[in-house]
C-alpha positions, 0 to 999 in steps of 0.5 A: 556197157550197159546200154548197149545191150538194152539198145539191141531191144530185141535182137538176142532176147525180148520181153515183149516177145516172151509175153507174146510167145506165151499165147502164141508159139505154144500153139505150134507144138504139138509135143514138147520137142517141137520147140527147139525146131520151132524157136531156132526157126523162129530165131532164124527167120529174124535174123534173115529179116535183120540181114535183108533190112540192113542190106536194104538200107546200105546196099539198095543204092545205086551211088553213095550221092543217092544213099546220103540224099535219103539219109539227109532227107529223112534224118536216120533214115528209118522206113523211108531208107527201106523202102527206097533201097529195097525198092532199088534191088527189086527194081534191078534184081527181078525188073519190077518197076520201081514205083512197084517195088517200093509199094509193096516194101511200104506195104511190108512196112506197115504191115509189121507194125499193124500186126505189132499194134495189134498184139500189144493192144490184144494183150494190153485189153488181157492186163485190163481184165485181169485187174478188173478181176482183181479189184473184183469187176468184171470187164467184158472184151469190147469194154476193155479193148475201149479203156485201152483204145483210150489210153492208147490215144490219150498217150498218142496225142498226149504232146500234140495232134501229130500223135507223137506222145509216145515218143516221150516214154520211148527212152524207157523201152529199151530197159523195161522190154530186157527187165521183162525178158529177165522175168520171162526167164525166171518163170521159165527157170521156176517152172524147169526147177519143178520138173527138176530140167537143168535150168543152168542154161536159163539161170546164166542169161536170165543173171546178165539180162536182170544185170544190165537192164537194172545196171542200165535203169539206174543210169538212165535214173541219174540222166533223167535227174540231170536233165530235170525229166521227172516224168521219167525219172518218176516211171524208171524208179517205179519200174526199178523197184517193181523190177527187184521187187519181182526178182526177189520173189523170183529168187523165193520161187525158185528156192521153194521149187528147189525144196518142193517135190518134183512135178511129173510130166505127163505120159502121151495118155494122160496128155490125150485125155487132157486134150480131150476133156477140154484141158480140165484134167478130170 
């Protein structure tokens, strides 16, 4: 306690995922109560993957000799334990050749990690244009997937031409991905205090997310002071303050919502005639 929950980076509740479902799961529903069958689902079918995985990593091997010989080989093992074990119980279970077998785990593999790529480029080039339009300059979509594709490279090959430069921010992942996913539910909490939904089912994750993953930056913060990291120790503190800075304004938001009228939800006409002017709502 506290690091390990900000450990489980995505398993219970993920800021990148918040960020990512906004633009993405809000495209599946139709109507508003489509989202409790799609998120649950959603929810599921992770679970399931994280279930395969393990069983993939620990049961896909024949002997324990050929389990420790892929865990010595490879260290913790990673992908390569994957691809091995899930390789085996295709292998034994449906018969696919081996060699098969683990080339279409690799594929799974890297697929999963493209498409990751993908969106967090996507969104990364989203944040470029949006601060271009703050300091009032206007980024078009190839210019700004080029700023990013370069600052993504230049981290990459930041410590060396094996491209692991992004091993060095790593330790933060796991406290900034819970930060976010505390500020993803303080939106979620503002919007449902406007409507006047219950938010105690939002307000009592949303306290113990925004909890530990500052609990969890502020001892990181000491371990980066002891180990004279102050390339870390500089972005946690700024990520720190950033993270109540915003908690602040959150607690501010909700207390206006609470004090401001009531927002009305739209009625099934209202809702057609937005869909069909185009969103514009005249």
């Amino acid at each position: 306690m506290p690091l390990l929950f900000v450990t489980i980076a995505c398993g219970a509740i993920s800021g990148f995922h918040g960020v990512v479902s906004s633009g993405t799961s809000s495209k599946q529903l139709d109507k508003e109560t489509d989202a409790r069958f799609v998120g649950y689902f959603g929810a599921v079918g992770e679970g399931l993957l994280a279930l395969g995985a393990i069983i993939a990593t620990t049961a896909g091997f024949r002997t324990l000799a050929d389990w420790e010989a892929v865990y010595t080989a490879f260290n913790e093992g990673g992908v390569a334990a994957f691809v091995t074990g899930g390789g085996a119980i295709l292998n034994a279970g449906l018969g696919i050749p081996t060699s098969l077998s683990a080339t279409i785990l690799a594929t799974m593999a890297v697929l999963f990690a493209a498409t990751t790529m993908d969106t967090g480029v996507r969104l990364q080039r989203f944040v470029v244009q949006e601060i271009g339009q703050v300091v009032g300059v206007k980024l078009g979509t190839l210019v700004a997937t080029l700023i990013v594709l370069a600052v993504c490279l230049g981290l990459a090959f930041s410590a060396g031409a094996d491209g692991a430069g992004g091993m060095i921010i790593w330790p933060l992942f796991g406290t900034t991905n819970q930060i976010l996913a505390g500020l993803t539910l303080a939106i979620l909490a503002v919007m449902l205090m406007r409507k006047r939904r219950p938010v105690l089912p939002i307000m009592i994750p949303l306290l113990f997310v925004l909890f530990v993953s500052v609990y969890a930056a502020l001892i990181q913060l000491g371990s980066f002071y002891r180990e004279g990291n102050w390339l870390l120790l500089i972005m946690d503190l700024v990520i720190v303050v950033a993270a109540v800075w915003v908690i602040v304004e959150s607690a501010i938001a909700l207390k206006r919502a609470h004090a401001s009228e009531p927002e009305p939800d739209l009625d099934e006409d209202e809702l057609d005639s937005v869909s069909a002017d185009g969103g514009s709502g005249e």
